[in-house]
N, C-alpha and C positions, 0 to 999 in steps of 0.2 A: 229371776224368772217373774215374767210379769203376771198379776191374778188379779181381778176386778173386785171388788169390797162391795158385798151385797148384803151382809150380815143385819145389818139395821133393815133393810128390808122384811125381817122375820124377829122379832123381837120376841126372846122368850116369855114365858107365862111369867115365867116368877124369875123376879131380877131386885138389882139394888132398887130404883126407883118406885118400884111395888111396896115397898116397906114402908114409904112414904105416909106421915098422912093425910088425908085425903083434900083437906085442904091447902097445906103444903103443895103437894102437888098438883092440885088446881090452881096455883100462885104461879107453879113452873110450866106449865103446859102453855099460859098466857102470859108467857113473859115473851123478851125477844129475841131468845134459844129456840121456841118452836118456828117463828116466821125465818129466823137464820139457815135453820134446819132444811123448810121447806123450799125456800128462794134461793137460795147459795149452796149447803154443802148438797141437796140431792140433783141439782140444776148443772153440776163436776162431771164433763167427761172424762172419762178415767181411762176409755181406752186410746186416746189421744198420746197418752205419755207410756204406753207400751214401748217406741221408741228408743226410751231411757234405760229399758231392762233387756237382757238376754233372753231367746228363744229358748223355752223349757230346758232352763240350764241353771244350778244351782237352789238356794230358799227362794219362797214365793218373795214377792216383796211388801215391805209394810202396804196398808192404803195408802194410795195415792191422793184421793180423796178427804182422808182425817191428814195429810200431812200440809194439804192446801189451804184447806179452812184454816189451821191453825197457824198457819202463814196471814191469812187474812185477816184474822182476829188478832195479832201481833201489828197487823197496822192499820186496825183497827181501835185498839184502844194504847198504842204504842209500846206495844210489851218488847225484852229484850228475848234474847232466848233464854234464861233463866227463869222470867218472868212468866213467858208464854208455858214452859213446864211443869210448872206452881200450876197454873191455872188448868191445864190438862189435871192434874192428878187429884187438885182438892178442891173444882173448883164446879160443883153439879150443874148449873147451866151451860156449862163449856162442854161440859159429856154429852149433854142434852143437845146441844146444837150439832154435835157431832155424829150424833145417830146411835150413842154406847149409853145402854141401858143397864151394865154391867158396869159398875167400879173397878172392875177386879180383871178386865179385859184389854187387852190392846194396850202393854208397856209399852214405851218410848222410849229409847235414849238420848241422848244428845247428839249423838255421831251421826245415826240416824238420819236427825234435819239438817246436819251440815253436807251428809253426804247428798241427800236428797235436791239438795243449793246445788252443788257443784254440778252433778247429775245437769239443773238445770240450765246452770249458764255456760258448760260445753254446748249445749243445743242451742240457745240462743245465739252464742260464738258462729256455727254455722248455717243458724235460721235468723236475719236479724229482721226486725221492722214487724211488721204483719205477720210473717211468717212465725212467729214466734210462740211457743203456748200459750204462754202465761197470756200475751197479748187475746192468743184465742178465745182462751177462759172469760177475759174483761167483756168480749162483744157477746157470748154466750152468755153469761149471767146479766149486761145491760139488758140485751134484747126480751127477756125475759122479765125483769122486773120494768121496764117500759110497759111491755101487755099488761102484767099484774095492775101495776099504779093507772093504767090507762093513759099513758101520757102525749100529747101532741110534740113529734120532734121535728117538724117543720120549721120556725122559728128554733135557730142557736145560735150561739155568740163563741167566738175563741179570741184568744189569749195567752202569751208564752209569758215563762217566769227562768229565773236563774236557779241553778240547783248546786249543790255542792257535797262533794264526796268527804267522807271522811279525812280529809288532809286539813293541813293548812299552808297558807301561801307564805313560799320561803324567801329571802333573799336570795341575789345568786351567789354569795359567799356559803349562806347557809347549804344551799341545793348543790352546791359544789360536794360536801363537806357529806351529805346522806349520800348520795349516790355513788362517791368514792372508795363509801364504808362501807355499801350494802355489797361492792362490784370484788370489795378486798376480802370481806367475810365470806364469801361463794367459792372465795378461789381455796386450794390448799394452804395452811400457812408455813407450811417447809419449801415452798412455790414464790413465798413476799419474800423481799431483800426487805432489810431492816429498816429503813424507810417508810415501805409500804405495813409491814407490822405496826408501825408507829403508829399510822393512823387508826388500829382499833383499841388503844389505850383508851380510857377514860377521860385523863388528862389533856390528852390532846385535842380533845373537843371545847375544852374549859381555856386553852392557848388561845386555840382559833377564830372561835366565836365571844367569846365571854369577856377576855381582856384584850381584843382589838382594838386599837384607836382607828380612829376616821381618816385619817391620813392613812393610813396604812392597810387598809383594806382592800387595795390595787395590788398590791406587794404578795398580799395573803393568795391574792385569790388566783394570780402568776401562779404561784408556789403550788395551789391547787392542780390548776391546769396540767402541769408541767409532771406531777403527781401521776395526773388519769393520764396522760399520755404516758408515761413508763408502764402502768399497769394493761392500758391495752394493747402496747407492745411486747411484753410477757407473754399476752394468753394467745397472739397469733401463731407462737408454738406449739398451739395444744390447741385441736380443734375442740374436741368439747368442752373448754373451758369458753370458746369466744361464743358455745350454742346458749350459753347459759342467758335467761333475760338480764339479771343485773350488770354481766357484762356486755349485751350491745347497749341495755341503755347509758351506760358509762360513755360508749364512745357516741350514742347520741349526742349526749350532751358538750362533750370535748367538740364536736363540729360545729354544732348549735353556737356557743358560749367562746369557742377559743379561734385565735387567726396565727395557720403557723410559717415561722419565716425558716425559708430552707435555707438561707444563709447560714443563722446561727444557730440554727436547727433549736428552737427554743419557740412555745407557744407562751401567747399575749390574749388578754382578753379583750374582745372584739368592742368597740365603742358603743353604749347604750344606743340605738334606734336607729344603728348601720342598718338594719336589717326588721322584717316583721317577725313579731314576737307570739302573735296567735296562736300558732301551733308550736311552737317551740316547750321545750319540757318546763311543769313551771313545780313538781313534786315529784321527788325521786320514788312515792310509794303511788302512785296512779299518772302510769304514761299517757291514759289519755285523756285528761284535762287540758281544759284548751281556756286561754284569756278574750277576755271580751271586754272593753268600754263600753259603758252603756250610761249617757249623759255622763256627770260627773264620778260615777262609782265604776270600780275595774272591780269585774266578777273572774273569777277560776273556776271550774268546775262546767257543767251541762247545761241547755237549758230543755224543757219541759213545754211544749206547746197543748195545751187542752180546748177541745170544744166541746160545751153546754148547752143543752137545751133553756129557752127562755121563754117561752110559750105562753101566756100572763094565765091561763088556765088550769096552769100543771098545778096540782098540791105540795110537791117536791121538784125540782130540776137534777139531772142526772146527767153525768160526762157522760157524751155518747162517743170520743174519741180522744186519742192522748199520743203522743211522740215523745220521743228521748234522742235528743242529739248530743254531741260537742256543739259547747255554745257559742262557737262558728257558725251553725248554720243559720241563713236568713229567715226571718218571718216570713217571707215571702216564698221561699224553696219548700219547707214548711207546709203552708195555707198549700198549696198547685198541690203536694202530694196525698193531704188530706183532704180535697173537694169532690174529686170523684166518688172515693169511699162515702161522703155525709150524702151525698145524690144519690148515689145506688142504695146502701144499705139504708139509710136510715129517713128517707125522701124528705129533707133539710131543703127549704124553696127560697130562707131570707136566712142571713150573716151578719151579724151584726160584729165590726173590728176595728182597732184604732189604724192610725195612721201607718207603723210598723208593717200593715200588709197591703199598704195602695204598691199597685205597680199593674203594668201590661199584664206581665205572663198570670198573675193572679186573677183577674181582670178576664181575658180570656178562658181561662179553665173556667172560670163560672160561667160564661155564656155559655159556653160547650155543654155544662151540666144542668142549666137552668137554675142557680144560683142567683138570687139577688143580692149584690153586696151594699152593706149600711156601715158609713163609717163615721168615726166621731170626730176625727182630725185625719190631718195631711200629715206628710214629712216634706220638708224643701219648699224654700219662698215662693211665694202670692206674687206675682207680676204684678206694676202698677199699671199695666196696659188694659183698656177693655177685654173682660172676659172672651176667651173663645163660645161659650156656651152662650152668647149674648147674640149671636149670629146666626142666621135663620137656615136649619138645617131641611133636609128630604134626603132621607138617606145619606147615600153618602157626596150628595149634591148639597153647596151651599148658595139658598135663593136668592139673603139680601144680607145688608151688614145692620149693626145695628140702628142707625139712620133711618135704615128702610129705602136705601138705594139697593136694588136688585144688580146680582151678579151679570156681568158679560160672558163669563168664563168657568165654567167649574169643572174639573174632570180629573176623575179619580183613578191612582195607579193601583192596579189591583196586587201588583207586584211585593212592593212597601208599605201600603194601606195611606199614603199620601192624597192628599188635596190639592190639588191648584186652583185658585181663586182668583180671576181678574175683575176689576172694580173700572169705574170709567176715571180717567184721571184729573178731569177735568171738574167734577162736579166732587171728587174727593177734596181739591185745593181748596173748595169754599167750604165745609164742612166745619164747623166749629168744635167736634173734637178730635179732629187731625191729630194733634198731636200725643193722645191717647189712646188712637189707633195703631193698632199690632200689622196694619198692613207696609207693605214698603213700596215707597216710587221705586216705577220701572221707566224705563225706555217709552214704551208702548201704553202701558197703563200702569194701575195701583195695583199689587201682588200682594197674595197672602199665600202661603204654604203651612198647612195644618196638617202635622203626624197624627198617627193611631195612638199615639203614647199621649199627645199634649191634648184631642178630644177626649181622653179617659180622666184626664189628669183634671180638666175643664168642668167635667160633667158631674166627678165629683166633687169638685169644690161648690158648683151649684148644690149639692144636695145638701154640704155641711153649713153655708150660707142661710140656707133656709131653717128659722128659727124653731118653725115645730118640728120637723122632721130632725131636727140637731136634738132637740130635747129627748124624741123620743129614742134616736139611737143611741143617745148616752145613758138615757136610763136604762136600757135592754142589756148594754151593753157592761154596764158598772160593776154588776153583783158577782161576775166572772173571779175580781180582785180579790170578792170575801171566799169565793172556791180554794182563790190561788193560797193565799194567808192561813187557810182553816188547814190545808193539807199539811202545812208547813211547822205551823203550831200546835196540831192533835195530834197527827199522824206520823211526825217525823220526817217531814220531806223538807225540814229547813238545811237538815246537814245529815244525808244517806248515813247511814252505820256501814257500808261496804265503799269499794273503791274498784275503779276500771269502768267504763261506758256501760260491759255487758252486765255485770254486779248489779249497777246502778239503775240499770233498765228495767232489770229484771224484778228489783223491791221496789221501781215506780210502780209499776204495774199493780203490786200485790197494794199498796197504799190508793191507787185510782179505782181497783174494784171495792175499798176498804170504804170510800168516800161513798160511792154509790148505793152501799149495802145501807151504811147510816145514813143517808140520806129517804134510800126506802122503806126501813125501818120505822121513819119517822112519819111515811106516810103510807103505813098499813096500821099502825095505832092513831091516824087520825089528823096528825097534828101534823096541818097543813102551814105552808107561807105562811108571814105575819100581814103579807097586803093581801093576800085573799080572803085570812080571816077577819082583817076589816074591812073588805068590801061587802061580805056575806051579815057582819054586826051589821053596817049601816043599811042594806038591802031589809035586813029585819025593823030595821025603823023607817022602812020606806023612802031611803035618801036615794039610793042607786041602784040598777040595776046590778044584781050578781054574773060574774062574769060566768061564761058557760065554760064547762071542763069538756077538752075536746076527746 
């Protein structure tokens, strides 16, 4: 049964923290337990996650509230759950931030917070993206330490990173070899023929993997094959053995990994790069882990898209937005789904983003939202032809070329967002650079055909071309890397402690409100940027102007 945690709202007379003295706890009142307190755990909707519990049925439920924070402060200072329990019980500023002015109040157990997990990522499982709490929770305590800190979120910059779950990336011998085992342990073992028994020895992992030769790992991993397929032809006599997860994922992967001939009724492993590998199983303990090339490095696991405000005024910069995908999805799919939300909620007017996110459809959604996008690079070759952008536009009328011969012809399909451009033919032949021109003889005259995609493509490379406007979007754009690195290194988002998309989404989140906290933290004690506060030093020795805080 669900019950609201009001209790710090009425803090008794006489408690642990009274005994205090008085200095002591003038130490604790200004520490950063009280701004925690104030900005994060009292800023918890708690009737939000009602949802989670039964209608007046059963115990009340612990706080909702203390069990959030202490989520937060776990990726916060990267505590495990051990850790995070230490700190609940012995640890007065963690009481203090929690609103428990009693030592002696509100045990915990450890079931507790795993059930409290579970709780959540069933509701995730049916709420995904936005819809999500946790996700809620992140734009409710942003929004609010934004007003706090005074922050300008007009200027922000984003940024996707790779993430990685708990696993590690196996071979297909080895991935053969877990998922076999996990698919034979689920089943009954008076249900394995001796065979399939075999594979939960000890030994037989120490055969397979361990004393393999190179040559012989085609041989093994047949043998494998040939294995999962006896075991999921066992369970299709037994429906609830085929409902179990490690038995479909078994026969995932026997589709995925194996090619079978009905001749000799005998399965063969499929030749490396017959086929795309991206979504293909790549960890028998998180199905959904997805492969990505990205330059020279193959990532497994999710990626993390973040946008930041970068406002050169702000004391602190705050993620105002965060996604979790399989790291399949584009930069681009990405950016379109997150551009409306930075426009409506958070009235974001400039973007600053590398190359990862040029395209049309990204392009588009900012017009629609009044987004200006600043980019630091392209993706895909620079034509040696004179720039389209070079070419004297009116709308979507083109006047002259670059010459400064005026068009004959220009008329725009409104259909395709297409150009047609005719030039005179005659005065293009003497043109001396002919042959760096993007236009093409015709019949009749000199043609150019210009897309909505290659004017986009055009117009940004004018912007990156241009040396200060390059500079200034790479420096806007740069500090995004030390967000991405700092969550990875402090926080533990280099390698999640959970496994599964929804798992993994769901302690992003607790780690991007974790970043934001310390980041506000840092600037309600004062301690602003280091370029502000040398802007402000040398404005006192009359060098510069201080920038204005918007």
């Amino acid at each position: 049964m669900f019950r609201r945690n009001d209790d710090h709202e009425r803090p008794s007379l006489f408690n642990t923290v009274t005994e205090l003295p008085n200095t002591v706890r003038q130490r604790l009142e200004n520490s950063w337990a009280t701004s925690f307190y104030e900005h994060v755990f009292c800023q918890i909707d708690e009737d939000a996650f009602a949802v989670l519990y039964a209608d007046n049925v059963g115990r009340p439920n612990f706080p909702v509230n203390i069990l959030l924070s202490l989520e937060i402060l776990a990726a916060l200072f990267n505590y495990t759950v051990a850790d995070m329990l230490d700190q609940y019980y012995f640890n007065v500023q963690v009481r203090w931030a929690l609103g428990l002015r009693d030592i002696a109040k509100h045990s915990v157990a450890e079931r507790t917070i795993f059930e409290f997990r579970q709780r959540l990522y069933l509701h995730v499982l049916e709420h995904p993206g936005r819809d999500n709490l946790i996700y809620q929770q992140f734009q409710l305590i942003t929004d609010h330490l934004s007003k706090v800190l005074d922050l300008d979120c007009s200027e922000a910059r984003m940024d996707s990173t790779q993430i990685i779950s708990n696993i590690r990336r196996a071979g297909r011998l080895s991935l053969a070899y877990d998922v076999l085992k996990q698919a034979a342990r689920a089943c009954p073992a008076d249900l394995l023929p001796e065979e399939l028994q075999e594979v939960l020895r000890p030994e037989f992992k120490n055969q397979l993997l361990l004393r393999v030769k190179a040559r012989e790992v085609e041989d093994r991993l047949t043998e494998m094959l040939q294995l999962s397929a006896q075991l999921v032809q066992l369970t299709e006599e037994h429906r609830e053995l085929q409902q179990l997860d490690a038995v479909q994922l078994l026969a995932r992967f026997l589709m995925e990994q194996g090619d079978y001939d009905a001749a000799t009724q005998t399965w063969t492993p499929k030749a490396l790069g017959a086929s795309p590998t991206s979504h293909n199983l790549h960890s028998a303990y998180d199905a959904d882990a997805t492969l990505r090339k990205k330059g020279d490095n193959i990532h497994v696991g999710y990626v993390a898209n973040l946008t930041e405000t970068c406002a050169e005024g702000n004391p602190v910069q705050l993620i105002l937005d965060y996604m979790f995908e399989q790291n399949t999805a584009a930069d681009t799919s990405m950016a379109q789904d997150t551009l409306p939300h930075l426009a409506d909620q958070h009235g974001v007017e400039d973007l600053y983003v590398d190359g990862g996110y040029s395209g049309e459809s990204v392009y588009n959604e900012a017009i629609a939202h009044a987004i200006n996008l600043h980019f630091t690079n392209m993706t895909g070759k620079e034509s040696q032809k004179i720039p389209l952008h070079a070419f004297g536009f009116d709308g979507h009328t083109v006047t002259h070329c670059p010459a400064g011969q005026p068009s004959t012809l220009s008329i725009y399909n409104e259909i395709n967002g297409r150009i047609l451009v005719h030039f005179d033919k005659g005065i293009c032949k003497s043109c001396p650079a002919r042959h760096a021109c993007p236009s093409q003889p015709k019949r009749q005259a000199q043609t150019l055909s210009i897309s909505h995609k290659q004017r986009i493509a055009a117009e940004t490379r004018k912007q990156i071309q241009d040396p200060q406007q390059h500079r200034i979007n790479t420096s806007k754009r740069a500090a995004i890397e030390g967000t991405n690195s700092e969550m990875k290194r402090a926080h533990g988002a280099e390698k999640l402690r959970v496994r599964g998309v929804h798992k993994c989404r769901t302690l992003f989140g607790f780690i991007a409100i974790a970043r934001n906290v310390k980041q506000a933290l840092r600037g309600l004690r004062g301690d602003k940027r280091r370029s502000l506060q040398d802007a402000e030093r040398q404005q006192r020795r009359g060098l510069v102007p201080v920038p204005t805080v918007a």
